[in-house]
Jmol script that loads the backbone (N, CA, C; Angstrom):
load data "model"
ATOM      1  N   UNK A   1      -3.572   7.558 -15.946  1.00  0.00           N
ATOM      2  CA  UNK A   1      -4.342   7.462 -14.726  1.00  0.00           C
ATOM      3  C   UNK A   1      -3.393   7.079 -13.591  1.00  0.00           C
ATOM      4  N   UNK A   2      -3.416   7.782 -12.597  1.00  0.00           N
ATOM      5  CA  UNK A   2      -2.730   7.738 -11.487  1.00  0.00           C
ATOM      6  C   UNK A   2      -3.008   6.361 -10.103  1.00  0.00           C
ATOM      7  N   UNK A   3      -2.251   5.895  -9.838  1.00  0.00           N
ATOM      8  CA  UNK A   3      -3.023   4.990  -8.895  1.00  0.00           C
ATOM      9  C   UNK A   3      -3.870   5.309  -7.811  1.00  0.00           C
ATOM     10  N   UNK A   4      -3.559   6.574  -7.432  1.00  0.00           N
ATOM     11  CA  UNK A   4      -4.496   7.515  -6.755  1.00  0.00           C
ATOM     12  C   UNK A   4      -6.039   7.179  -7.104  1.00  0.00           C
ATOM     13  N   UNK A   5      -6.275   7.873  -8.929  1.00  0.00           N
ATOM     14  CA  UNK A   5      -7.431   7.898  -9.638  1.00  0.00           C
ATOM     15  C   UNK A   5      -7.920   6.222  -9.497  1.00  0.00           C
ATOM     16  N   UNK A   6      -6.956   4.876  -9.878  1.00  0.00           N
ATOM     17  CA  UNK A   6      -7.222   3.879 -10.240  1.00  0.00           C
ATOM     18  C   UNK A   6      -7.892   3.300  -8.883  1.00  0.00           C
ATOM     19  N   UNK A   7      -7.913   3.612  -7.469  1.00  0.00           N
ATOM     20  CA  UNK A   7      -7.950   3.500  -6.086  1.00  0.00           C
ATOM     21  C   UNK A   7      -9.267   3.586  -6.163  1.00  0.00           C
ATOM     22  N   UNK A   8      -9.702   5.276  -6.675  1.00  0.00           N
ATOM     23  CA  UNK A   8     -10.761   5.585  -6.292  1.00  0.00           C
ATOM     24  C   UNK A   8     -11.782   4.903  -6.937  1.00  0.00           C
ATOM     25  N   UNK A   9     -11.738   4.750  -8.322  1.00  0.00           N
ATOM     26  CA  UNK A   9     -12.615   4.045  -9.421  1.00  0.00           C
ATOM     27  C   UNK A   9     -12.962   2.574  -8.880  1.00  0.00           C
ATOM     28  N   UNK A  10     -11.957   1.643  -8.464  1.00  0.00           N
ATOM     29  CA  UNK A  10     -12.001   0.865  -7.604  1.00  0.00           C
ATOM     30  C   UNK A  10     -13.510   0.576  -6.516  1.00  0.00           C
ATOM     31  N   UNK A  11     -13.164   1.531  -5.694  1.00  0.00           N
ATOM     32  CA  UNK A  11     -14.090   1.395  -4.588  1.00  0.00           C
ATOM     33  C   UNK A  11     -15.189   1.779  -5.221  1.00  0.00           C
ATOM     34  N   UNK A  12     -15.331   2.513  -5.867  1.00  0.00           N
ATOM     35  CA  UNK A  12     -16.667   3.269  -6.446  1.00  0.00           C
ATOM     36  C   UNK A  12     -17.632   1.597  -7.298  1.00  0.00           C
ATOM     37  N   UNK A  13     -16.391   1.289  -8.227  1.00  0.00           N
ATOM     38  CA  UNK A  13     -17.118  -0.151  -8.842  1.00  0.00           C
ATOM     39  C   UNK A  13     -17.214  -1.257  -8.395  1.00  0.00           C
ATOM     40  N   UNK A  14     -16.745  -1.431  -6.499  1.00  0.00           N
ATOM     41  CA  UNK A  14     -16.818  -2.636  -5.537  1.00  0.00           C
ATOM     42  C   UNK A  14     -18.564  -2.517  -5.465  1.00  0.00           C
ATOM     43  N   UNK A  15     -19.229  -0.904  -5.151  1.00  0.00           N
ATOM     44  CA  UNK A  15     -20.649  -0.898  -4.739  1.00  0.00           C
ATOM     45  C   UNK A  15     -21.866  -1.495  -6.194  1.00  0.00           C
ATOM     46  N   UNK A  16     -21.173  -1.215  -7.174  1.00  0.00           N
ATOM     47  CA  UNK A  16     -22.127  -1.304  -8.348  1.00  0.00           C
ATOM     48  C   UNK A  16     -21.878  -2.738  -9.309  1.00  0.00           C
ATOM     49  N   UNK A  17     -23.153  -3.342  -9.631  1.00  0.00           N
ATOM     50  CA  UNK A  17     -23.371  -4.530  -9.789  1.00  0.00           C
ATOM     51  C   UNK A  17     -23.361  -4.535 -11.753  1.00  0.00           C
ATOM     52  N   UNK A  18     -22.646  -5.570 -12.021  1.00  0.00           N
ATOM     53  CA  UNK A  18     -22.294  -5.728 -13.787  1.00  0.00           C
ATOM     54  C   UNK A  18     -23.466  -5.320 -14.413  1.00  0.00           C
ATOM     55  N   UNK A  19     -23.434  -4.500 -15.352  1.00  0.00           N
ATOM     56  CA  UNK A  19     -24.601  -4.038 -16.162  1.00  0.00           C
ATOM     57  C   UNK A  19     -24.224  -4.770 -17.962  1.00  0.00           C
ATOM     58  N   UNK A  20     -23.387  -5.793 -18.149  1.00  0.00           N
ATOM     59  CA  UNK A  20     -23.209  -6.007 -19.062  1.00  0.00           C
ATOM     60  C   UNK A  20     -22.880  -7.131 -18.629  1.00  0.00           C
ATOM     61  N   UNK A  21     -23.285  -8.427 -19.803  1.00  0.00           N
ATOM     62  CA  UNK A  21     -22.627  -9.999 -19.710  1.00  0.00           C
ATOM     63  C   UNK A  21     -22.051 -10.481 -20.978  1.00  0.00           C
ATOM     64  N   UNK A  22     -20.831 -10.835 -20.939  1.00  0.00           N
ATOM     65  CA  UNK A  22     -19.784 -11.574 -21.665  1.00  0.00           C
ATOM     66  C   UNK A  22     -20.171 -13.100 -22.178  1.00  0.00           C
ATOM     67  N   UNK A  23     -20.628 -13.456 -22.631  1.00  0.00           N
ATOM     68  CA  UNK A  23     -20.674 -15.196 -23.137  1.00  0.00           C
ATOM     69  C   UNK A  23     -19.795 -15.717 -23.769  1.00  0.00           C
ATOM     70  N   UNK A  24     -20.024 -17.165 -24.444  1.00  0.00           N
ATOM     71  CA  UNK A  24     -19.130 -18.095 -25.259  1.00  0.00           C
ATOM     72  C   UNK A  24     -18.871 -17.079 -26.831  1.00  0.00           C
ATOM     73  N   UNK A  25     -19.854 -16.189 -27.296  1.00  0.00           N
ATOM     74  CA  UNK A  25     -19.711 -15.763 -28.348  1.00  0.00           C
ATOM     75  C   UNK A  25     -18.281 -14.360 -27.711  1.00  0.00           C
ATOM     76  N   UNK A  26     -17.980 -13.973 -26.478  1.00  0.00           N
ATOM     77  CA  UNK A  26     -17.041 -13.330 -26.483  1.00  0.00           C
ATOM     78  C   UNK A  26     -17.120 -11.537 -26.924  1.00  0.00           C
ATOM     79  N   UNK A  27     -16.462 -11.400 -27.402  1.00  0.00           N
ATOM     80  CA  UNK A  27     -16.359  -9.615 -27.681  1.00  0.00           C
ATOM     81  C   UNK A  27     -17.484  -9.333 -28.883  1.00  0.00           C
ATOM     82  N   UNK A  28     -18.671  -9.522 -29.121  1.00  0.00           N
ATOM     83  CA  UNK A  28     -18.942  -8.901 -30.596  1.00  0.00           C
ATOM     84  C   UNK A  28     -19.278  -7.636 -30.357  1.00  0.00           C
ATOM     85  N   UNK A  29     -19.715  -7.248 -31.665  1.00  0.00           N
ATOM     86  CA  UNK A  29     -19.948  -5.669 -32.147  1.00  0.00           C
ATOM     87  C   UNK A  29     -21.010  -5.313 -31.459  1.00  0.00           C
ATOM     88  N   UNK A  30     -21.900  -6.069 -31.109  1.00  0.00           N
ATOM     89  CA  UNK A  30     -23.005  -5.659 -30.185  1.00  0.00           C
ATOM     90  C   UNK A  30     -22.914  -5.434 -28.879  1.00  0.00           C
ATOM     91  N   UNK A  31     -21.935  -6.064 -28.613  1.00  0.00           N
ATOM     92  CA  UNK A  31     -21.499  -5.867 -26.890  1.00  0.00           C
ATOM     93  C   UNK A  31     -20.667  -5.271 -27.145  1.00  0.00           C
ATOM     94  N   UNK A  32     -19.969  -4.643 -27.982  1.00  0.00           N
ATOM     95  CA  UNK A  32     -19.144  -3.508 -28.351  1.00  0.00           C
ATOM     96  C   UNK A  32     -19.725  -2.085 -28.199  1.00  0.00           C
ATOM     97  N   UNK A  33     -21.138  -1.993 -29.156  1.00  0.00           N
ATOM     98  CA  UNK A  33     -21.274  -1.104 -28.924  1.00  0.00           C
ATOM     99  C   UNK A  33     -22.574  -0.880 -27.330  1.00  0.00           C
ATOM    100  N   UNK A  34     -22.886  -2.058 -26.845  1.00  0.00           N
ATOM    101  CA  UNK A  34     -23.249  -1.735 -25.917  1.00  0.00           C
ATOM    102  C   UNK A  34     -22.939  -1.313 -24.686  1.00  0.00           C
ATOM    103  N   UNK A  35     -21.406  -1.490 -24.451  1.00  0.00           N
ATOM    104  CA  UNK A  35     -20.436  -1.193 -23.774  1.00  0.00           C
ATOM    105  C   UNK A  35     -20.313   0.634 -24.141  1.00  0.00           C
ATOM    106  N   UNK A  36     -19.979   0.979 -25.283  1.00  0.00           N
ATOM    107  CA  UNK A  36     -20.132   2.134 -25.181  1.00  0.00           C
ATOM    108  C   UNK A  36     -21.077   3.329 -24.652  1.00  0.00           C
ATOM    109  N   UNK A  37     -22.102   2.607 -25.247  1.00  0.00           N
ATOM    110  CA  UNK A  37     -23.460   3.060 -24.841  1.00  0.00           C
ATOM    111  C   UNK A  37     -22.863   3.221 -23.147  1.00  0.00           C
ATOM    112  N   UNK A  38     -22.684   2.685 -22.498  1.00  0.00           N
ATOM    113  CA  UNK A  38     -23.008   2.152 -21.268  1.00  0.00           C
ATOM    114  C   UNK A  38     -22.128   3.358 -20.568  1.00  0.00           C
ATOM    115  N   UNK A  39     -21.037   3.031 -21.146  1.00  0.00           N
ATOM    116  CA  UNK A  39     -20.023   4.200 -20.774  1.00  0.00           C
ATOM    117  C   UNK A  39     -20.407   5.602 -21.083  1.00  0.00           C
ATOM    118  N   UNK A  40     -21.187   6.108 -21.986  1.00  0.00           N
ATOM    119  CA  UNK A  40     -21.310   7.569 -22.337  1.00  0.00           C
ATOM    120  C   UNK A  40     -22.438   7.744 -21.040  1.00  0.00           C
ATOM    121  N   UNK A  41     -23.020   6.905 -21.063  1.00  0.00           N
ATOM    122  CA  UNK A  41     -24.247   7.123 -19.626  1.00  0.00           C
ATOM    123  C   UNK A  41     -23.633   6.958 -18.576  1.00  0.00           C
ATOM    124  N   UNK A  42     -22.797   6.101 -18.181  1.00  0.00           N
ATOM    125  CA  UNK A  42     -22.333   5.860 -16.927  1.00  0.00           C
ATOM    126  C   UNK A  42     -20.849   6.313 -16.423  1.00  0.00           C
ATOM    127  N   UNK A  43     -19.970   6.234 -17.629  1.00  0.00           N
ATOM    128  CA  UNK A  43     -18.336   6.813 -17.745  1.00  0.00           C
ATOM    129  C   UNK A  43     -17.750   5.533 -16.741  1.00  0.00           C
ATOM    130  N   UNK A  44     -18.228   4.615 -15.231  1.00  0.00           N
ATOM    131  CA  UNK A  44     -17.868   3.362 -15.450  1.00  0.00           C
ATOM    132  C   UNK A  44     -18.750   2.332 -15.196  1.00  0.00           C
ATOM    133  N   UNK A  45     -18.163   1.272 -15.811  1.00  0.00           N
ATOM    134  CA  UNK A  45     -19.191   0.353 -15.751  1.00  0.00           C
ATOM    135  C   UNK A  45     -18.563  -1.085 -15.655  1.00  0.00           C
ATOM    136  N   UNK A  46     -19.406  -2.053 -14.836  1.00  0.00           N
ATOM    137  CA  UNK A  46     -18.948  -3.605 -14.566  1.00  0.00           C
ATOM    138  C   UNK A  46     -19.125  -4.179 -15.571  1.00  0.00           C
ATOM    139  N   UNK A  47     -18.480  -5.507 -16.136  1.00  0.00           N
ATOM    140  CA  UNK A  47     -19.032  -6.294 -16.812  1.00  0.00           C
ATOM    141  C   UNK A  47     -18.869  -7.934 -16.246  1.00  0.00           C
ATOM    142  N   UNK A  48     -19.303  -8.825 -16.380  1.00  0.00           N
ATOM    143  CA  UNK A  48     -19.693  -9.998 -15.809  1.00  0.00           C
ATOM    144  C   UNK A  48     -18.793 -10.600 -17.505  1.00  0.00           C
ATOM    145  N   UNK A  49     -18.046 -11.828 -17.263  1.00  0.00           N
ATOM    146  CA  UNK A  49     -18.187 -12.912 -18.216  1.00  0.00           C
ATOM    147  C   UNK A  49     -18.453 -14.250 -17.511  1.00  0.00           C
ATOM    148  N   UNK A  50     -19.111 -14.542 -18.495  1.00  0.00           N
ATOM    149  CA  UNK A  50     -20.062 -16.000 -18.010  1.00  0.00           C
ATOM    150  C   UNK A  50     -19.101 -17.016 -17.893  1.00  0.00           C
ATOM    151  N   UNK A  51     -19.289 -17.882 -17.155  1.00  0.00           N
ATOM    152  CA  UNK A  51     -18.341 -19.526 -17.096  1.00  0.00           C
ATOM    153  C   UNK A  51     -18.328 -20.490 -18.370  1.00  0.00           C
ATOM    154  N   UNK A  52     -19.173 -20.025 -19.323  1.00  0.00           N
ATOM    155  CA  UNK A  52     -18.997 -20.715 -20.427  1.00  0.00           C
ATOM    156  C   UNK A  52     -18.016 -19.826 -21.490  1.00  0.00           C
ATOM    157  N   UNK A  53     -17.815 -19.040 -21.213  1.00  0.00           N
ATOM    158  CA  UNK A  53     -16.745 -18.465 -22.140  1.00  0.00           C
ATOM    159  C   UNK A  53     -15.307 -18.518 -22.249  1.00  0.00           C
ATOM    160  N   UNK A  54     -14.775 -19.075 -23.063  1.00  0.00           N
ATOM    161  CA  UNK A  54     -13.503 -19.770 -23.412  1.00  0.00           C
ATOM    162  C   UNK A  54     -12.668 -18.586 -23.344  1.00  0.00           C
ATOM    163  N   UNK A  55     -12.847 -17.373 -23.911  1.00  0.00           N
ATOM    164  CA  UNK A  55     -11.615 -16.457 -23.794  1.00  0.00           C
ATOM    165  C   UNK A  55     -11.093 -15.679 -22.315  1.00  0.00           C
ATOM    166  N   UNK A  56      -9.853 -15.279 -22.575  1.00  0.00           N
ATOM    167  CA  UNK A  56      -9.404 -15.275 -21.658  1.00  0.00           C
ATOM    168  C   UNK A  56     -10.052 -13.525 -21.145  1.00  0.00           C
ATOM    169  N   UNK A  57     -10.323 -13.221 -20.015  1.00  0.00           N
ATOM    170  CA  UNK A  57     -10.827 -11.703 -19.369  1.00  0.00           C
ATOM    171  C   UNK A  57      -9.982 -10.913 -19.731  1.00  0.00           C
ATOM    172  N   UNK A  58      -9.306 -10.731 -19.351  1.00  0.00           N
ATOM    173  CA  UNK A  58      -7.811  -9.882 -20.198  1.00  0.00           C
ATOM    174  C   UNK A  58      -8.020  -9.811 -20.883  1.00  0.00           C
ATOM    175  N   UNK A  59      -7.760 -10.626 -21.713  1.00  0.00           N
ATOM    176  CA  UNK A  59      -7.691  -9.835 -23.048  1.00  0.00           C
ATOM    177  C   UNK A  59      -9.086  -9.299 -24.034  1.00  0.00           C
ATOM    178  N   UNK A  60     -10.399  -9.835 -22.866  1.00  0.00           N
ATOM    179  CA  UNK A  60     -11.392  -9.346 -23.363  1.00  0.00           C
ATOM    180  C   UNK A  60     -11.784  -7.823 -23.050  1.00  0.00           C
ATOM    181  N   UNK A  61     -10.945  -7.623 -22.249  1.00  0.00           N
ATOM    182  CA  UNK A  61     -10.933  -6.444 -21.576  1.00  0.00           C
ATOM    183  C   UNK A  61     -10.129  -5.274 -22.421  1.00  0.00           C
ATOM    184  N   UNK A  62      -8.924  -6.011 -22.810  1.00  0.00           N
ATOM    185  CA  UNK A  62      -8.069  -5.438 -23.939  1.00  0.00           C
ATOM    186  C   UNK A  62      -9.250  -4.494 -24.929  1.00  0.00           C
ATOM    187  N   UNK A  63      -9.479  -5.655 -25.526  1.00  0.00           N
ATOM    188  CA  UNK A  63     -10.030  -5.470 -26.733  1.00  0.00           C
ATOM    189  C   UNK A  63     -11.387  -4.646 -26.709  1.00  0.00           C
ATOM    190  N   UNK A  64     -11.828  -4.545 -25.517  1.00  0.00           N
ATOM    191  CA  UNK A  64     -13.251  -3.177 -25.353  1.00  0.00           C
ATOM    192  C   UNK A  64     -12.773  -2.326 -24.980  1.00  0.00           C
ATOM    193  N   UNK A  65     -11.435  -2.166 -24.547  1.00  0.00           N
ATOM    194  CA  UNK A  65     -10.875  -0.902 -24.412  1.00  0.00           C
ATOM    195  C   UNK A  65     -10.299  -0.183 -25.115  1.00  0.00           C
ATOM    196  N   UNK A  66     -10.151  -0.805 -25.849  1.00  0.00           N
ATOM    197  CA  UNK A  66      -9.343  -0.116 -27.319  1.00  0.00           C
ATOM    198  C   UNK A  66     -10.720   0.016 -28.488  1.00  0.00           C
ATOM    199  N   UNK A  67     -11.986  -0.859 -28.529  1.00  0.00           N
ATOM    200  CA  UNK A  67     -12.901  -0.672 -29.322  1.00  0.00           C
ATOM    201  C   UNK A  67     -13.897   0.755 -28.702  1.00  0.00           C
ATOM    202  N   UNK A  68     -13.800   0.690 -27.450  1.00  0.00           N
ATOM    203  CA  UNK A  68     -14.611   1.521 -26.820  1.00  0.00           C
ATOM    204  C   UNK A  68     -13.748   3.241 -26.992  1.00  0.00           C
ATOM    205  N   UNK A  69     -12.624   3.378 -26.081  1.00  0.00           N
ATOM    206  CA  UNK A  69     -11.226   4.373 -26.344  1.00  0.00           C
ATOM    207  C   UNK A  69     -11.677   4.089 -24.378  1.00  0.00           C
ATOM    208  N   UNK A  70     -11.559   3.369 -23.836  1.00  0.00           N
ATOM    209  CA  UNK A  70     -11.693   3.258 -22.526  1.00  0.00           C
ATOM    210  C   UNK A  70     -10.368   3.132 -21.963  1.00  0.00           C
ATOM    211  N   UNK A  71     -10.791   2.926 -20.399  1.00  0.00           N
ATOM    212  CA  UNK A  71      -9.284   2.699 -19.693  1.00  0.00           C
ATOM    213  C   UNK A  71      -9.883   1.289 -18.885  1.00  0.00           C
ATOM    214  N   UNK A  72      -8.856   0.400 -18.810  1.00  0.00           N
ATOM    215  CA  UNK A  72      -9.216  -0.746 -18.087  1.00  0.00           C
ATOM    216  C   UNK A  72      -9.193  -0.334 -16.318  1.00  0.00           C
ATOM    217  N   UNK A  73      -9.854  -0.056 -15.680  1.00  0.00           N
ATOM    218  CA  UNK A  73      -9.623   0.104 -14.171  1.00  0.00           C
ATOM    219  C   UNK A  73      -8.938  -1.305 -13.497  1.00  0.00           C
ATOM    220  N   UNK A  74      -9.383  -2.134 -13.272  1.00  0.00           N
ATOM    221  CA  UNK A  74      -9.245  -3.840 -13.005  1.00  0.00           C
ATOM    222  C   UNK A  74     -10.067  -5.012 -14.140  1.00  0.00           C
ATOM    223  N   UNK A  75      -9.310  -6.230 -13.779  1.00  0.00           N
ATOM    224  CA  UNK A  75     -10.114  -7.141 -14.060  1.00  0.00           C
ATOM    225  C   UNK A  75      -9.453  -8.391 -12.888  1.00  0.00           C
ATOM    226  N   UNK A  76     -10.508  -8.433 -12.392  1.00  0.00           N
ATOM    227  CA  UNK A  76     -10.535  -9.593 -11.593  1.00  0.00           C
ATOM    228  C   UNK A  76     -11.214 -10.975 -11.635  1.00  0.00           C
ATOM    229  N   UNK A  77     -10.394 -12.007 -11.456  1.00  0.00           N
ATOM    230  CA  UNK A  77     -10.942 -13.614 -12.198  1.00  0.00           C
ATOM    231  C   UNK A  77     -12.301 -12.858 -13.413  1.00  0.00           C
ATOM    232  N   UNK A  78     -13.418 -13.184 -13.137  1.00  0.00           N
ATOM    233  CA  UNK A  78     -14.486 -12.431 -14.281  1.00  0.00           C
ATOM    234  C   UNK A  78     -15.095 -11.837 -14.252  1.00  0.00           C
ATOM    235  N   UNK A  79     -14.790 -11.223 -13.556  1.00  0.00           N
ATOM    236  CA  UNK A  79     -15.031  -9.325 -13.449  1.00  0.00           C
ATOM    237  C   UNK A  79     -14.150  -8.273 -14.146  1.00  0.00           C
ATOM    238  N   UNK A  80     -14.788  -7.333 -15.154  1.00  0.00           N
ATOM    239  CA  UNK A  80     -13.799  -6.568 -16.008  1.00  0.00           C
ATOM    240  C   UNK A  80     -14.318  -5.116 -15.606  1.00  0.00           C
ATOM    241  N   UNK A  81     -13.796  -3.939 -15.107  1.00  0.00           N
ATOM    242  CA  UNK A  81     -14.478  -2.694 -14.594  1.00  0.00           C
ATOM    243  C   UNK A  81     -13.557  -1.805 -15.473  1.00  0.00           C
ATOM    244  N   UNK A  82     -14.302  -0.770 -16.325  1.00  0.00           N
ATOM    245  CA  UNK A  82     -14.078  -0.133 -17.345  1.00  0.00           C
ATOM    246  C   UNK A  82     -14.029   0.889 -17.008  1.00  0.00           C
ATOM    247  N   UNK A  83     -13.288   2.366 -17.428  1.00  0.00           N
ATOM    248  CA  UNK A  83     -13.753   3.567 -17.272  1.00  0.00           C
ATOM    249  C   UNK A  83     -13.593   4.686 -18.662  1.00  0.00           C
ATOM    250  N   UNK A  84     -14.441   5.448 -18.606  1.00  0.00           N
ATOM    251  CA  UNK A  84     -14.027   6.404 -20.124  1.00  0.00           C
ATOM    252  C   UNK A  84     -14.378   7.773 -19.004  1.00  0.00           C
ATOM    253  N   UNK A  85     -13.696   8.495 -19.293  1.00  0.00           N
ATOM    254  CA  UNK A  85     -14.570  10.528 -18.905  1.00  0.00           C
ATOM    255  C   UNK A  85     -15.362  10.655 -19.618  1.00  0.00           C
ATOM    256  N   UNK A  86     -16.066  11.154 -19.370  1.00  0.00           N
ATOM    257  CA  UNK A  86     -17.376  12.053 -19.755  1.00  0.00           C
ATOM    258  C   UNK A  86     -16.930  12.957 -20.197  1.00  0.00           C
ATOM    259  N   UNK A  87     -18.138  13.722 -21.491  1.00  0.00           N
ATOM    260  CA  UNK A  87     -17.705  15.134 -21.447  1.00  0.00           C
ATOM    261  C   UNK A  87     -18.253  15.734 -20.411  1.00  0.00           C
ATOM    262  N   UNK A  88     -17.440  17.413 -20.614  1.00  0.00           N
ATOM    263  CA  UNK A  88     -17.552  18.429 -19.679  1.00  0.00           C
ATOM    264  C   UNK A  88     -18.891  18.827 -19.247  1.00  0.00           C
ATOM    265  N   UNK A  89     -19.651  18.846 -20.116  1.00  0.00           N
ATOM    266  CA  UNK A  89     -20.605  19.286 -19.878  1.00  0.00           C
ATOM    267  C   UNK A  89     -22.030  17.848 -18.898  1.00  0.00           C
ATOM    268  N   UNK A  90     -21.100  16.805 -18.984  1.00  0.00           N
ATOM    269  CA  UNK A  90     -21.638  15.587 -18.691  1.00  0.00           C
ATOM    270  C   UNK A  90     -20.781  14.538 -17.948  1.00  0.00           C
ATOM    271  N   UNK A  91     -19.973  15.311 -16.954  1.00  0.00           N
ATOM    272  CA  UNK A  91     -19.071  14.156 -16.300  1.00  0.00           C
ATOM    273  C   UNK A  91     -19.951  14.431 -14.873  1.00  0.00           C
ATOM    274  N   UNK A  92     -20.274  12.306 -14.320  1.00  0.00           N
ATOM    275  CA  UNK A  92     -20.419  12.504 -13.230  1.00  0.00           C
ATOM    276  C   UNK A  92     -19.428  11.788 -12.322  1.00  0.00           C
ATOM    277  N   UNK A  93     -18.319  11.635 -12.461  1.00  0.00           N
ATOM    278  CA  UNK A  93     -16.978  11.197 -11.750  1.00  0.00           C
ATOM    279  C   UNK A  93     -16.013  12.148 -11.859  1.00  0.00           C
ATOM    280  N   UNK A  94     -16.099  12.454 -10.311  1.00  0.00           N
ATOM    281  CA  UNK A  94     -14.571  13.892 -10.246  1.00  0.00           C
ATOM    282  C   UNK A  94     -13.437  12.858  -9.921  1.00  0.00           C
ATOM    283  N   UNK A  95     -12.676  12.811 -10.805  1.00  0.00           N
ATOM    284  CA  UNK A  95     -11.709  11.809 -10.219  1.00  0.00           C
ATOM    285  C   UNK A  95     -10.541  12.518  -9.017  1.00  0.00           C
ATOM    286  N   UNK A  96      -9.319  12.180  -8.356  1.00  0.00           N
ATOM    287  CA  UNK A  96      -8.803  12.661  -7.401  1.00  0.00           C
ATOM    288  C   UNK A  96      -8.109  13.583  -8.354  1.00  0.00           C
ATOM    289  N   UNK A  97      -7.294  15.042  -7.801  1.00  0.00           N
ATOM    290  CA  UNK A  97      -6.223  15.285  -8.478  1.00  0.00           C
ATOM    291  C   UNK A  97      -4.924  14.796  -8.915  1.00  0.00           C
ATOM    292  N   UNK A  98      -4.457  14.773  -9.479  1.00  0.00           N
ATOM    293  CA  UNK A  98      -3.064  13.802  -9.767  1.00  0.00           C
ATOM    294  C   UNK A  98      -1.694  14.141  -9.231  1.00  0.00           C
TER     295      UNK A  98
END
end "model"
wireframe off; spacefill off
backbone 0.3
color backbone group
């Protein structure tokens, strides 16, 4: 992903509000696969981690991106913004050319 692409994804996930929350329990399989879910419907998506959660964003971010096959766009203090493509027949993000 180009910083071009990473720019645009950016602004696009400044307007849209976390559709997923992170707690003390951290990465499980359920917010694993709800994250996916989230992504095949949305391709990106915010996630919120709560102030009670001990792990670090990074690397929670790591680890749904590699469980999901995502790309990390940002993570900021606890804000984590995700992106996967869509398929062809189902992408609604034209990203820039590269």
């Amino acid at each position: 992903m180009t910083s071009k692409q990473r720019a645009y994804l950016k602004s696009l996930a400044m307007k849209t509000e976390p559709i997923l929350q992170l707690g003390k329990g951290g990465v499980t399989p359920e917010n694993t696969k709800a994250a996916d879910e989230a992504l095949a419907a949305r391709e990106l998506i915010k996630i919120s981690v709560l102030q009670n959660c001990l792990e670090d964003p990074r690397q929670m971010a790591e680890i749904l991106s590699e469980r999901t096959h995502s790309q990390i766009v940002q993570v900021i203090g606890k804000k984590i913004v995700l992106y996967r493509e869509g398929k062809d027949d189902k992408k609604k993000i034209i990203l820039p050319s590269k």
